[in-house]
N, C-alpha and C positions, 0 to 999 in steps of 0.2 A: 504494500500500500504506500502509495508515494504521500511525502508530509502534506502536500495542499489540501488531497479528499480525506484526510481525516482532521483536519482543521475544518473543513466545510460541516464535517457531519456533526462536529462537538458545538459549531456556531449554531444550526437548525435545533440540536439540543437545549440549548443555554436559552434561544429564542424561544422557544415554547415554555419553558422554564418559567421564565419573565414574563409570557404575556398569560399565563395561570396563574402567576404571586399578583400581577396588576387586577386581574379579574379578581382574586380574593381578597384585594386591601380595596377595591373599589365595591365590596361589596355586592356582587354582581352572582357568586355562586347558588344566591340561593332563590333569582328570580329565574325569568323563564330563558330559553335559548333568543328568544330574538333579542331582549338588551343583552345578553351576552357576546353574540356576533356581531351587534353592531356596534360594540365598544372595541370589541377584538378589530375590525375593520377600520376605525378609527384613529389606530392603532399602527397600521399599517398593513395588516395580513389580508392575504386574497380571501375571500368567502372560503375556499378553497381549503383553505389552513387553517381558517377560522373553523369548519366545521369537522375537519380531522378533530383539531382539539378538544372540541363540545362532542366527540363521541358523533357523529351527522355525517349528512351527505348536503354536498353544496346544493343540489337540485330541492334537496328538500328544506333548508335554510329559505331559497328563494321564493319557494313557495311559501312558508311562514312569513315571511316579510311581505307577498303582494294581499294575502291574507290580513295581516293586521294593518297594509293601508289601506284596503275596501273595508276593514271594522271604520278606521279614521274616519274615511270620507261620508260613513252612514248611510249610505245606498247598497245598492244591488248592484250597478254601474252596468249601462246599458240602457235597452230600452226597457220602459214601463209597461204596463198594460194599458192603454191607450181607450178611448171611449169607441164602441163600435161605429163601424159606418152601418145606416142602415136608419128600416122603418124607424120612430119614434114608438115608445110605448103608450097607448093611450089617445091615438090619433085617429 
C-alpha cells in the first residue's frame, strides 16, 4: 500500500468521525434523519455521505426531504379537484 491511499483512507475516517461528534454536540442524534442530513450537508458532505453515515440511502434521504417540503408548503401540489363542467344542479 503506497503512503498517499492510506492517508486518504485515515482522512475519510477522521471525516466521519467529526461530522458524528458535530451531529452529537449539535444535538441532532436524537431528532429525525432529515435535520440530520441537512446539517450533515451543510457541512459539506454529499447527501451521498451524509446518508452512509445516518445508516440510509441517498434516494431515500431525497425522498424525505421532497416529502417534508410538500408537508411545508401545505398542499397536495398539483392540481385540485376542480368544479365540474357541466349541467347545473337544480336547473
Amino acid at each position: 500500500m503506497a503512503e498517499g491511499e492510506g492517508d486518504r483512507d485515515w482522512q475519510a475516517v477522521i471525516g466521519r468521525a467529526l461530522a458524528f461528534i458535530c451531529l452529537a454536540q449539535a444535538d441532532l442524534r436524537d431528532k429525525g434523519l432529515a435535520p440530520q442530513a441537512e446539517f450533515l450537508e451543510s457541512l459539506g458532505l454529499s447527501r451521498k455521505e451524509a446518508a452512509g453515515l445516518l445508516g440510509s440511502t441517498a434516494d431515500s434521504l431525497t425522498e424525505l426531504f421532497r416529502q417534508n417540503r410538500r408537508k411545508m408548503e401545505g398542499g397536495k401540489g398539483g392540481k385540485g379537484k376542480g368544479k365540474k363542467k357541466g349541467k347545473a344542479k337544480g336547473k
